[in-house]
C-alpha positions in Angstrom: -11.4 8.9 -26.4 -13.0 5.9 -26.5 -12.5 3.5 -23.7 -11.4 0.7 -26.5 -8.9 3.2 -27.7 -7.7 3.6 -24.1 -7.3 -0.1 -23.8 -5.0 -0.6 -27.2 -3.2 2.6 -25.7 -2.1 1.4 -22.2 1.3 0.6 -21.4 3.9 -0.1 -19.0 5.5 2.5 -18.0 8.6 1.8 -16.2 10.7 5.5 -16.6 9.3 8.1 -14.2 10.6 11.3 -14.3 11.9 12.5 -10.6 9.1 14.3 -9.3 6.9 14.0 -6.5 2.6 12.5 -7.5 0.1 14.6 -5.5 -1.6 13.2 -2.6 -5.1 14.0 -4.8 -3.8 12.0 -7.5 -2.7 8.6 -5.8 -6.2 9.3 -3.7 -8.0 9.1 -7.9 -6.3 6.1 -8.3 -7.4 4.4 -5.6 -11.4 5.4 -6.3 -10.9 4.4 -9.7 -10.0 0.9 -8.0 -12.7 0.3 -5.4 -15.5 0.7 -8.6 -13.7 -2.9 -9.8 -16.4 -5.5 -10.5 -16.2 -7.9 -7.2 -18.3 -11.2 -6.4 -21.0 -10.5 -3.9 -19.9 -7.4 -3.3 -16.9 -8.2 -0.9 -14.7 -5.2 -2.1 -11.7 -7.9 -1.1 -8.9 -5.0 -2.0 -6.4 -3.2 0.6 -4.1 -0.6 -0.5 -0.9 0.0 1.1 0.9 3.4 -0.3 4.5 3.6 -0.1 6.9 7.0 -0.3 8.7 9.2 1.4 10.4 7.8 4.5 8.7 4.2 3.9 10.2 4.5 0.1 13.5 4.1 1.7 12.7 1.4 3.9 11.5 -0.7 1.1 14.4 0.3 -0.9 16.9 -1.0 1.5 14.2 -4.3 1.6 14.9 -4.5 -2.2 18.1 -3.8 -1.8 18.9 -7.2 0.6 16.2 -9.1 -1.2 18.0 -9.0 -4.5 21.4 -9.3 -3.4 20.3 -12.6 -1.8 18.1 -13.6 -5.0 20.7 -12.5 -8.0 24.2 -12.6 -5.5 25.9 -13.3 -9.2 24.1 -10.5 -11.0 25.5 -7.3 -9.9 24.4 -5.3 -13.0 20.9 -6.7 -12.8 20.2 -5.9 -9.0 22.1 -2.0 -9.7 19.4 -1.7 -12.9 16.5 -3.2 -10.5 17.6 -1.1 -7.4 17.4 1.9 -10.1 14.1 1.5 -11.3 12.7 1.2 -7.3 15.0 4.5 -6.8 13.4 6.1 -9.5 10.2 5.5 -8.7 8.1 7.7 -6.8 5.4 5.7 -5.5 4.5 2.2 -4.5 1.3 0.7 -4.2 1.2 -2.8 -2.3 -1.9 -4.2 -3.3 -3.7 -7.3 -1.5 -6.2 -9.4 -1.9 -8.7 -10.9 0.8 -8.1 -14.6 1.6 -11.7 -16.1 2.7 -10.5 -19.1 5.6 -11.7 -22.5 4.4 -13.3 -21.2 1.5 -10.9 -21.5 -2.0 -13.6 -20.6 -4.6 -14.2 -17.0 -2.7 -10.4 -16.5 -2.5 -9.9 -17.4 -5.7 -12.9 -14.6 -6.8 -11.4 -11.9 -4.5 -7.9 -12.0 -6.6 -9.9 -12.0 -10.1 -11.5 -8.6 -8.6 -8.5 -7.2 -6.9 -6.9 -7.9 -10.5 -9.6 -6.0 -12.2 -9.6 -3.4 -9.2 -5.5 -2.7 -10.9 -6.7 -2.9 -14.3 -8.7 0.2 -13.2 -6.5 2.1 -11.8 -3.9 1.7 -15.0 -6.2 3.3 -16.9 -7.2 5.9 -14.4 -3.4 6.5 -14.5 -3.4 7.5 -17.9 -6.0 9.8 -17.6 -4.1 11.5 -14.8 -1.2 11.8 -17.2 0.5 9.1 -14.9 2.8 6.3 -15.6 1.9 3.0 -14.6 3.1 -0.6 -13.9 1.9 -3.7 -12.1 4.9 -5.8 -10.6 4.3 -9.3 -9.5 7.4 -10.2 -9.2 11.0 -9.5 -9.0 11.6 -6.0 -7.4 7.8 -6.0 -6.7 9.2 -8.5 -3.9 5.2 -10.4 -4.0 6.0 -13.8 -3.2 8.5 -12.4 -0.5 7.5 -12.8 3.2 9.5 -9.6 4.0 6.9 -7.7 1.8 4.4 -8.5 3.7 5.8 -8.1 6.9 6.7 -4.9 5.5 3.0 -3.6 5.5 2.2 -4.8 8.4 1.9 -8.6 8.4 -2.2 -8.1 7.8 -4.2 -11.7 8.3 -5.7 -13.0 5.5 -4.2 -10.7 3.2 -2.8 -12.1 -0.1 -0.3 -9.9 -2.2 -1.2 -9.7 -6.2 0.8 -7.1 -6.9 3.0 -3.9 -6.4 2.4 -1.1 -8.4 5.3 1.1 -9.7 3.1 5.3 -10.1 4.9 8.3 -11.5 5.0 11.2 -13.9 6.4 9.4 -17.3 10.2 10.0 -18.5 9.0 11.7 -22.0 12.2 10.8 -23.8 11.6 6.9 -22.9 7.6 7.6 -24.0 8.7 8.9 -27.6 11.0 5.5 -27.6 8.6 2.7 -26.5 7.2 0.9 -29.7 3.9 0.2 -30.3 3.6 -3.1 -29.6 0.8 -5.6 -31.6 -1.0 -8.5 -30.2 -2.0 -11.8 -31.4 -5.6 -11.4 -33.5 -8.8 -12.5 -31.1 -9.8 -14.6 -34.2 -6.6 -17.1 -33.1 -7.8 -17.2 -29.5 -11.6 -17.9 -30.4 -14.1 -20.7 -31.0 -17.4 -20.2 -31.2 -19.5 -22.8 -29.9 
């Protein structure tokens, strides 16, 4: 398949079917990642996989964080709650923060972006599920997130990704969706 058709075929996948992602799998991913275009060659990504006995302890982190966020919203912290449950793997993913210099900051977060992008479509090719959380039970712009992985220096959360082995029935569901035509996005100079 070509890798255009890839692109116009990813999704989010957000339904994982309760089973368990090999070790080899989550390792591909990863790879994939670390061959991400990056300025200068600073390979500014860190990678901080969660399951297992950890899974839990993030799930009772979500589990406050959302009761304090949405203390109104029971029904949207239970479907939230259900989604982290049903996940089987996290992937905390930073970006490296250059002190006193912005413009090398900023770079490192368009690479560690592109560094994601790869591993989505590495997930496909797995025959893994995939999808990039930046916010909400992703927990990114939460402190206790990244105390949670260990409070790393000049580390800068982009994302939490959500890894598993797709729910088929929500697959056969999901619509394709469109997008709006390049030719409405594009001048040529």
């Amino acid at each position: 398949m070509s890798i255009i058709a890839q692109l116009k075929q990813r999704r989010a996948i957000r339904d994982y079917e309760l089973r368990d992602v090999e070790d080899e799998k989550i390792e591909q991913l990863l790879e994939a990642a670390t061959w991400a275009p990056n300025d200068r060659m600073r390979e500014p990504w860190s990678f901080y996989v969660i399951k297992g006995e950890a899974k839990k302890r993030y799930e009772d982190l979500a589990t406050t964080y959302l009761n304090e966020r949405f203390p109104t919203k029971p029904h949207l912290v239970e479907s939230s709650l259900k989604a982290l449950k049903n996940t089987p793997v996290h992937i905390v993913v930073t970006s490296d923060v250059v002190p006193g210099d912005e413009e090398a900051s900023s770079d490192n977060e368009y690479a560690v972006c592109c560094a994601v992008h790869s591993m989505w479509l590495a997930a496909k090719e797995l025959g893994l599920g995939f999808v990039w959380r930046t916010r909400g039970v992703g927990l990114v712009r939460d402190e206790r997130l990244h105390q949670f992985i260990g409070s790393p220096e000049n580390k800068k959360i982009i994302g939490n990704i959500f890894v598993g082995y797709p729910n088929e029935q929500s697959l056969q569901k999901m619509k394709t969706p469109s997008r709006t035509s390049f030719k409405e996005k594009t001048t040529w100079l």
